[in-house]
C-alpha positions as CSV (number, residue, x, y, z in Angstrom):
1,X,20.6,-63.3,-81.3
2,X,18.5,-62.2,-78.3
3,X,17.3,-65.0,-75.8
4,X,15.7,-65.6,-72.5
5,X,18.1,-68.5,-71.6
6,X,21.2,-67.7,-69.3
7,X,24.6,-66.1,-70.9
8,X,26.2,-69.9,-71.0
9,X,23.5,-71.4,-72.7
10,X,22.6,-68.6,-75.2
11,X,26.5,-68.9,-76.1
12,X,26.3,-72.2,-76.8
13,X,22.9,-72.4,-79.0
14,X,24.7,-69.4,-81.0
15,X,27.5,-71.6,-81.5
16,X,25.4,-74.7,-82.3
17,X,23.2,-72.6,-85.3
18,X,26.8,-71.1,-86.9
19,X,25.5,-67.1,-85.4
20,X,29.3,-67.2,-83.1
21,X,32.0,-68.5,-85.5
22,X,34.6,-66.8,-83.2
23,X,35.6,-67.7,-79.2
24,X,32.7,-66.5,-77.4
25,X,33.5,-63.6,-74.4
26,X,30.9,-62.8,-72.2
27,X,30.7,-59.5,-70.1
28,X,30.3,-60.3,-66.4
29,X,31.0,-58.7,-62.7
30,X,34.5,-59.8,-61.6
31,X,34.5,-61.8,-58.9
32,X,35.1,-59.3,-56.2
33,X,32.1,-57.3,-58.1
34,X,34.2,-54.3,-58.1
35,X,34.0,-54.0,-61.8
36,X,33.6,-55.7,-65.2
37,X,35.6,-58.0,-67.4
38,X,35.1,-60.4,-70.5
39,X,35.4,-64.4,-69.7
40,X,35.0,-67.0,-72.3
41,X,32.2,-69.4,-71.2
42,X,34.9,-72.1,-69.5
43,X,36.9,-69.2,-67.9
44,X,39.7,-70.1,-69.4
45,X,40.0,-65.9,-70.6
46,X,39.6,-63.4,-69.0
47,X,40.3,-60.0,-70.2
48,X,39.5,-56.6,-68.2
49,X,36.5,-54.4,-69.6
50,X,37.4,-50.7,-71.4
51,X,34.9,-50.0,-73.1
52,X,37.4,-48.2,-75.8
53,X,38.7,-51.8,-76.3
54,X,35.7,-53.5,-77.2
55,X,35.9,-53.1,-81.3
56,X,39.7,-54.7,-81.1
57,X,38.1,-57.6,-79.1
58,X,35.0,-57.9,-81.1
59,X,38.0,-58.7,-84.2
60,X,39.3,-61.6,-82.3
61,X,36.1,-62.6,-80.1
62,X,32.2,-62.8,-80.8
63,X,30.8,-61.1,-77.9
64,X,27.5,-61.7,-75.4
65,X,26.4,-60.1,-72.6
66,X,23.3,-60.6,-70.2
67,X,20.8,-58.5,-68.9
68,X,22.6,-57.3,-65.7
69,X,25.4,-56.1,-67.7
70,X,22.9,-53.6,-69.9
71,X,21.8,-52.0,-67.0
72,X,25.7,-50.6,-66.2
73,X,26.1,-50.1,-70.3
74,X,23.2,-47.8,-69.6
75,X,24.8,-45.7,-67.2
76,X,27.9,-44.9,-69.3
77,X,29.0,-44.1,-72.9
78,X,29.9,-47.7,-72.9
79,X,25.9,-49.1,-74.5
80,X,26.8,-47.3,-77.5
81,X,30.6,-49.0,-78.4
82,X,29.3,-52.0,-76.9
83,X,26.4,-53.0,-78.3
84,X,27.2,-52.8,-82.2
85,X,29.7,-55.3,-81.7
86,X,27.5,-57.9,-79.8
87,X,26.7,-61.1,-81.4
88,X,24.6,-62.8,-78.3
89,X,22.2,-60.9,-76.1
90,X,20.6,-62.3,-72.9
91,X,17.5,-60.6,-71.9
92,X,16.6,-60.0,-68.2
93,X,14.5,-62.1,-66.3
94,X,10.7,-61.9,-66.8
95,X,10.1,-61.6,-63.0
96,X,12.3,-58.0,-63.4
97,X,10.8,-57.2,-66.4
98,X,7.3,-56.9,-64.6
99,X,9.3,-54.9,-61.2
């Protein structure tokens, strides 16, 4: 699924149409913004980001990330293990789509 709406809410309309069946992880900064890690919508889990990780958590999670993530997945290897495995995608902003 690929929506406009923010991470949260894109999680929870998957969830609503049957598109998530599994606990939802979505791929945000950390809190110190030093790096990356996956945290289920109430924060409740947390689990660090290696990208050589992400098809054994994609078995036990269904996966979304957001638009500011994809930029970083674009700078690394990690766009092309990540995104097969990603069940909820949350576009960027229109106002940076037109920057």
């Amino acid at each position: 699924m690929i929506t406009g709406d923010q991470a949260l809410t894109a999680c929870h309309v998957a969830g609503q149409v049957n598109i998530v069946s599994k606990p939802a992880l979505i791929l945000c900064t950390t809190k110190n913004s030093e790096g990356y890690e996956w945290a289920s919508p109430d924060e409740s889990d947390i689990v660090e980001y290696r990208e050589n990780a992400v098809e054994a958590l994609s078995e036990a999670y269904d996966l979304c990330i957001g638009g500011d993530c994809i930029e970083m997945l674009q700078k690394t290897s990690g766009i092309l293990k990540v995104i097969p495995h990603v069940k909820v995608l949350q576009g960027c902003l229109l106002s940076k789509r037109n920057s």
